[in-house]
N, C-alpha and C positions, 0 to 999 in steps of 0.2 A: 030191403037195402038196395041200395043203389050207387053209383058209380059218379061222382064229380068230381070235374077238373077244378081246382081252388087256385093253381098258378098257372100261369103260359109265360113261356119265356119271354118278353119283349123282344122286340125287333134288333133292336141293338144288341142284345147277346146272340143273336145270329150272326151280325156285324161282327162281332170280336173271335166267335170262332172261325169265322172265316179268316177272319187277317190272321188268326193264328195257326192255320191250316198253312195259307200262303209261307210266313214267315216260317213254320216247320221245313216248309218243301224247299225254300229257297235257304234255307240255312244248311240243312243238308248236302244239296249241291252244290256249295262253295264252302263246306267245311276243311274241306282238303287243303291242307297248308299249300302256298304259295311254296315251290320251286326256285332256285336259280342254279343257273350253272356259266361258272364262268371259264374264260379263254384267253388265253392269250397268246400274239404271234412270236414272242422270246419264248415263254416257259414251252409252250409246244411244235417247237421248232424239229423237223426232221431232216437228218441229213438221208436218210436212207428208201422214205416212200412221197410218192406227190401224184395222186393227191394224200395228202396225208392228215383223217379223220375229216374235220369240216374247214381244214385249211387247204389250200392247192395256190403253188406257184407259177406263173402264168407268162404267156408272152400272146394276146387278144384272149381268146377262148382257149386256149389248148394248154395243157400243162408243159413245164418242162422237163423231156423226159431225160435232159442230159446232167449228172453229175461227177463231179470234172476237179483236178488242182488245177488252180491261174496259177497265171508264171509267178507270181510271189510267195507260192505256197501253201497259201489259202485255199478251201477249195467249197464248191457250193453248187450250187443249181443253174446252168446254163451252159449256152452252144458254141461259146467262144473263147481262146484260153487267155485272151485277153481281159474277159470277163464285162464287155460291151454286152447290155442285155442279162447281165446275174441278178442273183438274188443270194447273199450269202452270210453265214455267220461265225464270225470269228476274229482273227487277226487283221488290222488295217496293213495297206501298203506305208513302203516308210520314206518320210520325206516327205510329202503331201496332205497329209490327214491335219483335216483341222479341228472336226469331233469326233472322233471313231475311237469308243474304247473298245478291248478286247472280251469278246463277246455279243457287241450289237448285231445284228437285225441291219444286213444295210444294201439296198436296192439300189444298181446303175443301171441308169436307164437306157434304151435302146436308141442306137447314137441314129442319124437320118439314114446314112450309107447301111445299113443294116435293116431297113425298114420303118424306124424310128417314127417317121411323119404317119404313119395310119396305123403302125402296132405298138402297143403299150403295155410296158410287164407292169405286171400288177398282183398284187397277192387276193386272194375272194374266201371269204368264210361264207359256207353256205349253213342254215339256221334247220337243223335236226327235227324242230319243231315249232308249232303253235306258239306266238307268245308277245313278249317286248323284250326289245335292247336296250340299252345303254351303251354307249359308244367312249371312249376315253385313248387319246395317244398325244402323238405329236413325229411333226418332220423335222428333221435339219440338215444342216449341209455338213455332209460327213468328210470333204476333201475339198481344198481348194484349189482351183483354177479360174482364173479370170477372165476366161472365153467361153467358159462352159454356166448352166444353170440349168436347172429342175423344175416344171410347176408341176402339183398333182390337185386328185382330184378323190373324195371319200363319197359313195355311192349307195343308197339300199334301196335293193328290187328297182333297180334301173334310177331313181332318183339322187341327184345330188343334194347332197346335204352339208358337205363342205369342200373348198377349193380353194389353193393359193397361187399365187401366177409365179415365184421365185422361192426360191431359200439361199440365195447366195447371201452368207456371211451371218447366217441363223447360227446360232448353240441351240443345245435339245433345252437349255434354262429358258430361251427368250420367250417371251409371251408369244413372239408370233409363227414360234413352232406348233403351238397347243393344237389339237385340231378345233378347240372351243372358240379358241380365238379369228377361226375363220369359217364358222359358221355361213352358210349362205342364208338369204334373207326371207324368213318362213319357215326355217327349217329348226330342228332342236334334235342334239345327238343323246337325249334322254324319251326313255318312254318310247322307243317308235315300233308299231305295230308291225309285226313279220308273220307272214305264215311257211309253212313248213318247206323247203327249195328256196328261198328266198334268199338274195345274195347280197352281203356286203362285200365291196370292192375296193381295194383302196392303191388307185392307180399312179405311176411317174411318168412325165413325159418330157422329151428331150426340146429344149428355147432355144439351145442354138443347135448346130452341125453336130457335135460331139454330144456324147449320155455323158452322165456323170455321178457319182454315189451321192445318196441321200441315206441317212442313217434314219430308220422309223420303227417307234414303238406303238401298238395296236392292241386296245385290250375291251373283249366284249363279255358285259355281262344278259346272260338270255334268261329272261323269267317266264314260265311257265305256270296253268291252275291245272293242275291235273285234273281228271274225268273223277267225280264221284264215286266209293265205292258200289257195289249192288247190296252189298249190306247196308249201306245207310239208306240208301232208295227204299228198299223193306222199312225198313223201321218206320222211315217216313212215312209209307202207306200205310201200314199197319194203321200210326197213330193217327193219320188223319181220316181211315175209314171208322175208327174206336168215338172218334171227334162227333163224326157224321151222324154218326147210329145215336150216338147218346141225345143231339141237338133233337132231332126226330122224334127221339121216345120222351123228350119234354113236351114237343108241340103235341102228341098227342094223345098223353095224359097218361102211358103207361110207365112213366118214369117214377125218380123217386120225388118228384109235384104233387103227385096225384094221391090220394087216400081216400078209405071207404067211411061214407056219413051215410048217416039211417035217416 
């Protein structure tokens, strides 16, 4: 009796367990559901710590460590009780407010006599992690004065991605509050690559002599692929060394190909 191979695998089932090895391996590693976590500058608002979680209230790089009532009552984050330079949430001043409900989110900017022309308060979400944003707000002129105005300016990891030069006589409804709507040119507030420190910024700066309140809402959503488990990596090896062995023992006729002829 003797021993003959009657089938060998063709080449192309080589081919196939390989891409089925690959697509094992890479299925594995991107099994892990997709992640988000979202933020926002209203719902996570602190009056009590700054920096506070991956939000921090700003005047250049440095937080501010002062929290304080202005003279109207109000009281919020900054060095003056005038409130030149805050960042605050709650109650508008009365008499003046031209979008301010009770409860926004509303940033005056740092008037020139205060440092105003080279430091700019600004609020900065820095990104926990690996991943992509999504970006969604809007500006508006939260008080009127007709000597005063606002531009700012929306930043990630040092780049601008969107910027408007005024908001006098904005409502938070107008389209040209949106931050979509002032998109700069190349830029897209969906999808944008972050890695872990990486800072959104989203700055006011004082056009004329005097700051002045801008009411702004800022909301990111951060998506993440988590790391694979080690348990799926095993499995995945397992099944693709089980793959490997079995391809082998067809090419070389001790599988179940092969049978004994006399």
């Amino acid at each position: 009796m003797r021993m003959r191979n009657v089938s060998r695998p063709p080449s192309p089932l080589r081919f196939a367990v390989g891409t089925a090895i690959v697509w094992l391996m890479a299925s594995c590693a991107w099994a892990a559901d997709l992640v988000q976590y979202h933020y926002s500058l209203n719902a996570d608002w602190s009056d009590v710590a700054n920096p506070n979680g991956v939000w921090s209230y700003n005047h250049g790089d440095v937080p501010i460590k002062t929290y304080q009532t202005f003279w109207w009552g109000q009281a919020g984050w900054g060095y003056y009780s005038n409130a030149d330079g805050s960042i605050l949430k709650g109650s508008p001043e009365s008499g003046k407010d031209h979008d301010w409900l009770l409860g926004d989110v509303v940033m005056h900017s740092l008037s020139r006599n205060y440092g105003g022309a080279t430091t700019f308060l600004n609020v900065k979400w820095t990104s926990p992690a690996d991943g992509v944003v999504d970006i969604a707000g809007r500006a508006w002129e939260a008080e009127i004065y007709a000597d005063r105005d606002v531009r700012w300016t929306l930043s990630v990891a040092g780049q601008t991605v969107a910027a408007r030069g005024s908001v006098q006589g904005l409502y938070r409804t107008d389209a040209g509050a949106q931050f979509a709507a002032n998109v700069t040119a190349g830029s897209s507030l969906q999808n944008i690559p972050v890695n872990v420190g990486d800072v959104v910024q989203f700055s006011v700066m004082s056009e004329q002599g005097y700051g002045h309140f801008v009411g702004v809402e800022e909301n990111i959503t951060l998506t993440v692929v988590p790391e694979p488990g080690v348990g799926a990596l095993l499995v995945a090896g397992g099944a693709a060394l089980g793959m490997m062995r079995r391809c082998r023992q067809r090419e070389s006729g001790r599988g179940p190909l092969a049978r004994m002829v006399e």
